[in-house]
N, C-alpha and C positions, 0 to 999 in steps of 0.2 A: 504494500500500500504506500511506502512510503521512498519507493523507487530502488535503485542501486545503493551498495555502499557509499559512494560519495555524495549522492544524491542527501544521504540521508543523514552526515554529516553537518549538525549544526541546526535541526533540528528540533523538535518540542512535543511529545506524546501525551496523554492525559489515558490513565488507566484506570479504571472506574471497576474498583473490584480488587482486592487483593487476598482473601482468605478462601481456600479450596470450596466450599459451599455458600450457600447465602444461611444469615440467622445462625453466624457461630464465628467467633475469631481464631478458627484455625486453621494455621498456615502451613501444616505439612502435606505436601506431594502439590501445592497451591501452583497452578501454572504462570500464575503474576511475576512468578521470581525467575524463571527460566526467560520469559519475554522480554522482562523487566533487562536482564542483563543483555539479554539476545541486544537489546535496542540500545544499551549505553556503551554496548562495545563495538557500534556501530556510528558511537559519537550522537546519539538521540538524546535527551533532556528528557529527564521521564517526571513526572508528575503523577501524584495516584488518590483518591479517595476511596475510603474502605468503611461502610457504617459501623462495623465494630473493630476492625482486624487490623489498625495502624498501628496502635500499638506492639503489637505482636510479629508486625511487618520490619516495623524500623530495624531493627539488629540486622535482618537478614537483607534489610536491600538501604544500605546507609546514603547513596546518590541518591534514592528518590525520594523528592521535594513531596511531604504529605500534606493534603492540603485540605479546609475546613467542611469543604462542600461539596459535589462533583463539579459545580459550577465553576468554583473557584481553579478546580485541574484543570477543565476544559478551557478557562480561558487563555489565548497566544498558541494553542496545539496545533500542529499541522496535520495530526489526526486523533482520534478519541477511538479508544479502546475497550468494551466494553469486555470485562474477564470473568465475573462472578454475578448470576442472576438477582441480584438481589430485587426487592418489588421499589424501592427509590429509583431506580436508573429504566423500569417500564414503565418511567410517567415521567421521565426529564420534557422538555419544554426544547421540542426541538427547532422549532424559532430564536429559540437566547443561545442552545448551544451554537446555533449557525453565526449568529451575531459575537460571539464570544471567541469562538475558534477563528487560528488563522485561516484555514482550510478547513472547507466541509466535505471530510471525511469521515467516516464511521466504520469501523470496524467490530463487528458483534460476534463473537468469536461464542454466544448462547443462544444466538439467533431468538431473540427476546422481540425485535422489531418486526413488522410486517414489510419486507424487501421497496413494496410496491408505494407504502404511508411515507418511507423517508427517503425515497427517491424523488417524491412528489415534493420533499420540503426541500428541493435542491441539492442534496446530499449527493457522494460518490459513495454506495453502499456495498458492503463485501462484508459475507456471510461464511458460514463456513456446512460444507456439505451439500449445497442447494445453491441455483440458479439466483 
C-alpha cells in the first residue's frame, strides 16, 4: 500500500489496533508488532491506538508514537491501518479520517469495512482475502 522500499521511506502509518483480539490487552502472537516493525524498518513512522493494549504494547514496540484516540494516529498518515477489530474503529467517521490523513488510504487487514461504503468516501481501499 505504501509502494516500494524507498517509496516508503519517510513516511507516516497510523495502526489502529495493537493487542491480538478486541476486548483484552493482550499482546502475545499480536500481528501489530510484526507490521509495526515490518514498516519502521522500512523507514515508516508508525503511530498506533489501542483501547486497552498500549500499555502493554509500549515495551514491545518503543518507536511507536501511542497516541490518545484513533483520530489522533490517523492524523498526517499516508495510510491507516486497521489491525484489531475492535467495535471503536467500525464507527470511525470516515469523512475526519479522510480530512485528517495525509493520504486516503485504508488498509483493513479485518475487513471490518464494506469495500464498496469507503471506496464511495474516496478512499484507496485494500482488504485482505477479497476483491
Amino acid at each position: 500500500a505504501l509502494g516500494g522500499a524507498d517509496k516508503a521511506r519517510g513516511k507516516r502509518a497510523a495502526l489502529l489496533g495493537l493487542t491480538f483480539k478486541p476486548n483484552t490487552d493482550d499482546m502475545r502472537d499480536s500481528p501489530a508488532i510484526a507490521i509495526a516493525q515490518t514498516l519502521e524498518d522500512a523507514g515508516v513512522s508508525v503511530a498506533a491506538f489501542d483501547p486497552e493494549g498500549m500499555e502493554q504494547a509500549r515495551p514491545l514496540l518503543p518507536r511507536v508514537e501511542m497516541k490518545s484516540d484513533p483520530y489522533a494516529a490517523i492524523a498526517g498518515a499516508d495510510a491507516v491501518v486497521i489491525v484489531t477489530e475492535w467495535d471503536a474503529f467500525r464507527a470511525l467517521d470516515l469523512g475526519r479520517v479522510k480530512a485528517l490523513a495525509n493520504a486516503p488510504v485504508l488498509v483493513d487487514l479485518r475487513n471490518i469495512y464494506k469495500p464498496e461504503d469507503v471506496r464511495a468516501e474516496g478512499f484507496s481501499y485494500t482488504s485482505v482475502g477479497r476483491a
